[in-house]
C-alpha positions in Angstrom: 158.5 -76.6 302.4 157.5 -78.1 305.6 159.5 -77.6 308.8 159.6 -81.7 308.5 160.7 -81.5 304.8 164.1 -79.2 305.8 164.8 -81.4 308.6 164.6 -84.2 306.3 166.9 -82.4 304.1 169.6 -81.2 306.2 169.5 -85.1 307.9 170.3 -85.9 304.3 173.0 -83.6 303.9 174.9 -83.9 307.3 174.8 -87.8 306.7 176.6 -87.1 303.0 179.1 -85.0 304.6 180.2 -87.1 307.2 180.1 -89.8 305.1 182.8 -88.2 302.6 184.5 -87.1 306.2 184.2 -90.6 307.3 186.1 -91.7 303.5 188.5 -89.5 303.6 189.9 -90.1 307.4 189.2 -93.6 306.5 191.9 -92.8 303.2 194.5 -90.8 305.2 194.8 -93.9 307.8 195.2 -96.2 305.0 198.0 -94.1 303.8 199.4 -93.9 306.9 199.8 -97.5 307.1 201.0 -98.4 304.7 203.9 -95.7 304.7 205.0 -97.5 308.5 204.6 -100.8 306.4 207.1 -99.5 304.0 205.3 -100.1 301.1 204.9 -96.6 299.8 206.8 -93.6 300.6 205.6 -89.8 302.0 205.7 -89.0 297.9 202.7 -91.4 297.3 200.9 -90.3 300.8 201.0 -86.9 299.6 199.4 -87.4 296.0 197.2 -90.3 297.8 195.9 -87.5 300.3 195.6 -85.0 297.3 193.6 -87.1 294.8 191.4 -88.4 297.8 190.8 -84.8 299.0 190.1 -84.0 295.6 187.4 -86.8 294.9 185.7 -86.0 298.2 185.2 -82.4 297.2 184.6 -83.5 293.4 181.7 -85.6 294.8 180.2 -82.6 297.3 180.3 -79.9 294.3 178.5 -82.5 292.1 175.5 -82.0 294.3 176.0 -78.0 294.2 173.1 -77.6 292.0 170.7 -80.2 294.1 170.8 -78.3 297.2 168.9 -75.2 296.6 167.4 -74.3 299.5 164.6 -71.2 300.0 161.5 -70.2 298.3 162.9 -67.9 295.3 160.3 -64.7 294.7 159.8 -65.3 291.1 160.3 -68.0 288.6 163.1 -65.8 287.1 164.7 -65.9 290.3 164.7 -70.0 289.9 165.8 -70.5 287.1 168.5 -68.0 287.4 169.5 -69.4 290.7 169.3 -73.1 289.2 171.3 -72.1 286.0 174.6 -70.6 287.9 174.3 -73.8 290.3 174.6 -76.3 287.4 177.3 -74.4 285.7 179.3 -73.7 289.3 178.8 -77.4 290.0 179.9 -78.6 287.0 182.9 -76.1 286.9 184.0 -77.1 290.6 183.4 -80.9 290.1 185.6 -80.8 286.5 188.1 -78.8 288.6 188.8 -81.2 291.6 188.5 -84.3 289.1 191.4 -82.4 286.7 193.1 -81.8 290.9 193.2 -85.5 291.4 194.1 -86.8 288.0 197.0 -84.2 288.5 198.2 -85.5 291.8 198.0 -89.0 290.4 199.7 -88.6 287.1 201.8 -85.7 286.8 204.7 -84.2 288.1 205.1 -83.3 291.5 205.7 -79.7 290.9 203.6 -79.6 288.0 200.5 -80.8 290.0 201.1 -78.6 293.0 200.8 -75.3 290.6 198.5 -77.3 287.7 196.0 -78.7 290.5 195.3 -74.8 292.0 195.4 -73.3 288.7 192.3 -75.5 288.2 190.3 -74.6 290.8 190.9 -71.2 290.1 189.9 -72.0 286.7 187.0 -73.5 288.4 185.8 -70.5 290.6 186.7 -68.1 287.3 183.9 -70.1 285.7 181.6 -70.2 288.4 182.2 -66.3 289.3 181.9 -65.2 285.6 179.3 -66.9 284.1 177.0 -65.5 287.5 178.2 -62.1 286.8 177.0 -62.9 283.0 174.0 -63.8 283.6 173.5 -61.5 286.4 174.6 -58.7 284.0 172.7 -60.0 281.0 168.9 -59.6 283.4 169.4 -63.2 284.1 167.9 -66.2 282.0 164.5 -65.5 279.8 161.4 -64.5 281.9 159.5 -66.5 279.6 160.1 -69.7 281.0 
């Protein structure tokens, strides 16, 4: 890749991120808002902060496996490296969406243990399957 190419890329990916910054400030003042209004309490702000925090990081691991950056050495090293960053990004995403559906819906003491349960269910996923694969000699050489 060109020096012109990774500036384009990290342009890319600093706009993303202060994008999602820019949505969740954007949430917490809403929040804040409308607790001083009265119309919800510091309950709702809470799981409104939660499940917003958890969307915001649901949506940056989603694009886990898109931001490989670096020339790998071989084309086992690719598609090793491109395997564990679908399955991490999928694992994290599932686990912040299962974080904000539990701040939403459940139980306030429920989703305070239940949301970090599953994003440590999350990382177990993303941690074992590279140690797997890592352990196995990685994906086929073949292809």
């Amino acid at each position: 890749m060109s020096d012109h190419s990774h500036l384009q890329r990290a342009k890319k990916e600093i706009l993303f991120g202060l994008k999602l910054a820019a949505v969740m400030i954007a949430g917490a003042l809403l929040l804040t808002l409308a607790r001083k209004q009265g119309w919800i309490d510091a309950e709702q702000v809470m799981r409104g902060n939660n499940v917003i925090i958890g969307l915001a990081l649901a949506a940056f691991c989603n694009f886990m496996p898109k931001r490989m950056t670096g020339t790998p050495r071989t084309m086992h090293h690719a598609t090793l490296a491109q395997s564990i960053g679908r399955v991490g990004g999928w694992a994290m995403t599932l686990a912040f969406v299962v974080w904000s559906a539990l701040w939403a819906f459940a139980p306030l003491e429920f989703a305070r243990i239940g949301a970090v349960a599953a994003v440590v269910a999350g990382v177990a996923v993303m941690i074992g399957y590279t140690v797997w694969k890592c352990a196995a000699g990685g994906v086929s050489r073949s292809g």
